[in-house]
N, C-alpha and C positions, 0 to 999 in steps of 0.2 A: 222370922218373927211372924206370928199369926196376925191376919190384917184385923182389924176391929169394924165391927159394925154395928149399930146406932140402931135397933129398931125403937119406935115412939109410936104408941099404939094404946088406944085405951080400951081394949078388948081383951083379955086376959091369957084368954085361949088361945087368941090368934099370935098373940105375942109369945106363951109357950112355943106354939106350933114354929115358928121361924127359929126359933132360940135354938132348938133341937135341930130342924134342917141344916141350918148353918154351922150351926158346933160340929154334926159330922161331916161336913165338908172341908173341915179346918179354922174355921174363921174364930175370932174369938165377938162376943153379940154382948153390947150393953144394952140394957132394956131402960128402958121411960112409960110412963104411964100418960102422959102429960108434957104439953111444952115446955112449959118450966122446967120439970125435970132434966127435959132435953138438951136447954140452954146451960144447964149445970154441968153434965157430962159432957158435954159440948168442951166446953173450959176446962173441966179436970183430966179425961183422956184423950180429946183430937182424935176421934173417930175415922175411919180412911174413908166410910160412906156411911149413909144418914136412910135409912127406910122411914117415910115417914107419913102417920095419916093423915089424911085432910081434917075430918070431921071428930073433932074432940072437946071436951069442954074448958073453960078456962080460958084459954089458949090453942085456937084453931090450926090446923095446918101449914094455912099461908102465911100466920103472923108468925108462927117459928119458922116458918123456911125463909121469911125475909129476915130473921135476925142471923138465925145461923148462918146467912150470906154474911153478914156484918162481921162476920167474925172469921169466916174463912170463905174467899171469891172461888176457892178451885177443889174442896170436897163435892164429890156427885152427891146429888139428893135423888130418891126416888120416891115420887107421892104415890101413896096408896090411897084407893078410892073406893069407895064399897056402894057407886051411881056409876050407870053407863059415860064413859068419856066420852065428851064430843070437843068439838075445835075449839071451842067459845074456853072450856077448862083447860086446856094446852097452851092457849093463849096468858092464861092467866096464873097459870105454872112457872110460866116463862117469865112471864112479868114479876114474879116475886123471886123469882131465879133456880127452881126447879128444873131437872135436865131429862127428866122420865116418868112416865105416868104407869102403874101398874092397876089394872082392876080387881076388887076382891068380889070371890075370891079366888084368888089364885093357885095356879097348882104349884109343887115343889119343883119341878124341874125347870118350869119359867123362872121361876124365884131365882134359883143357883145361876140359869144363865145368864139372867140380867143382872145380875150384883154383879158376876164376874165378868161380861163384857163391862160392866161400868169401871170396874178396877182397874179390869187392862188398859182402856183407854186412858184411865187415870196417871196410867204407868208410864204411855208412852211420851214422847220427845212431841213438844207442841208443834212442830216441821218436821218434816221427813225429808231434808232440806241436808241434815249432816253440818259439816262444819260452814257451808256455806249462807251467809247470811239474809234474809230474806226483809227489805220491810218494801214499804208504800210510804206516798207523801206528793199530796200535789197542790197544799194550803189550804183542802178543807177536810181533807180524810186525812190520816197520818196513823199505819200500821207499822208496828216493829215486833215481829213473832219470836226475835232472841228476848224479848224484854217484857214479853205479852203485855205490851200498851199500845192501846186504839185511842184515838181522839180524834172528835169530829169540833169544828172551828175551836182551837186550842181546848177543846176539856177534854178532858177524862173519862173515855166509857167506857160501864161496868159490861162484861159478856160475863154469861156462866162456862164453865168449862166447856159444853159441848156448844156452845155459840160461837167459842175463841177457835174450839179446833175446826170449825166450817169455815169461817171467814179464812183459817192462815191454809186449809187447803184450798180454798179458791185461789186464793192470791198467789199460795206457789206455783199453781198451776194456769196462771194468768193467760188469758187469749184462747185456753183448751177448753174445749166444753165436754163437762161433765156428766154422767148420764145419771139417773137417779141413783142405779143401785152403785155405781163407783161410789157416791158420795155417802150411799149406808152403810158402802160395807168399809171405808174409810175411816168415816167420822164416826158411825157406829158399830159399828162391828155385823159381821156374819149374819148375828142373831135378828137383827132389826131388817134385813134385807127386803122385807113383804111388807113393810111396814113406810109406802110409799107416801102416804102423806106429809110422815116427820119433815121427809124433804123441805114440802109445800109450805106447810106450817112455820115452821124453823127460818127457812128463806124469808118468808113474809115476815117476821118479828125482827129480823135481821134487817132487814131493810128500811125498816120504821128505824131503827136506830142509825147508822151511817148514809142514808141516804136523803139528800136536801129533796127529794120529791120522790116519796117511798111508789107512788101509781106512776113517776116516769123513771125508773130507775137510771143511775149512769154508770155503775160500778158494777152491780149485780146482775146480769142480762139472760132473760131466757130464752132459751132453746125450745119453743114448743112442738111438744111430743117427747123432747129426747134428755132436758138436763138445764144446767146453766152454766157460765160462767164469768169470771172477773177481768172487768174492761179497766184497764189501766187510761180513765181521761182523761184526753189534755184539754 
């Protein structure tokens, strides 16, 4: 079955233009004009990924990508942007639960890659772990990667897909340290491999959330120069 994709786009052309890309790639593409619209098709078909612009009227980017969170924690979202990215907008991607930033405009072959690394990753197994069970737990973190639930002092926290799959390869791989490009080309595939920041970026959002002092970390440890990894403390 053809995967579905969601573009949300209030640019007409632009939203041809992917419609057609992606139709000959196999995918099947619902189109939005609009957030709302978005939130509709959202609900009627369960789209497998979400292209989606920042700047629209109505209903902005970020106020539909934090609802379509509300409605599904583990669809990839991709924001398209038509302003230079800088950190300050990945930060705040992230914060409404966004998992990739695209600049328009974009070419067609980036487009195809990044949907489809987003897919695959969507595809795979949140552990590379096998049947072997993997969690954490030492009364103020509490990771369980068969059950994909994190909680810091007993709640409940929300990770975006490509948030949960960083933290469970850190922790499968507890004590090892990780180099940047293992962790891109793990948690995001092949294609994001030069795209050393995400690490930085990603790592930093991550930390603000599970850690009691995100500027002294105790979980999350870096390796300067070479990566990070997950300190099991006692």
């Amino acid at each position: 079955m053809a995967k579905k994709i969601l573009v949300v786009d209030d640019e007409p052309a632009l939203v041809r233009l992917f419609d057609r890309v992606l139709t000959e790639k196999g995918y099947e593409v619902l189109k939005a004009g609009d957030g709302r619209e978005a939130l509709r098709l959202m609900y009627g078909h369960r789209p497998d990924l979400v292209l989606l612009d920042v700047a629209m009227p109505q209903m902005d980017g970020w106020k539909a990508c934090s609802l379509i969170r509300d409605i599904s924690a583990t669809i990839p979202i991709i924001m398209l942007t038509g302003e230079h990215k800088t950190e300050e907008d990945v930060v705040q991607g992230l914060d409404y639960g966004a998992d990739d930033y695209i600049l328009k405009p974009v070419g067609c072959k980036e487009l195809v890659a990044r949907v489809r690394a987003m897919l695959r990753r969507a595809e795979l197994p949140s552990s590379e772990s096998g049947e072997k069970e993997i969690s954490f737990s030492d009364g103020l973190l509490t990771v369980d990667i068969a059950t994909r639930k994190v909680m810091v002092n007993g709640e409940r926290l929300k990770l975006t897909p490509i948030e949960f799959r960083l933290l469970a390869f850190l922790l499968e791989n507890a004590g090892r340290i990780l180099t940047y490009h293992q962790i891109l080309g793990k948690v995001w595939g092949w294609e994001y491999v030069d795209d050393l920041d995400y690490v930085r970026i990603y790592i930093s959002h991550l930390r603000r959330k599970i850690e009691p002092d995100p500027a002294l970390p105790r979980y999350i440890i870096t390796e300067p120069g070479v990566g990070y990894y997950f300190q099991k403390a006692g």
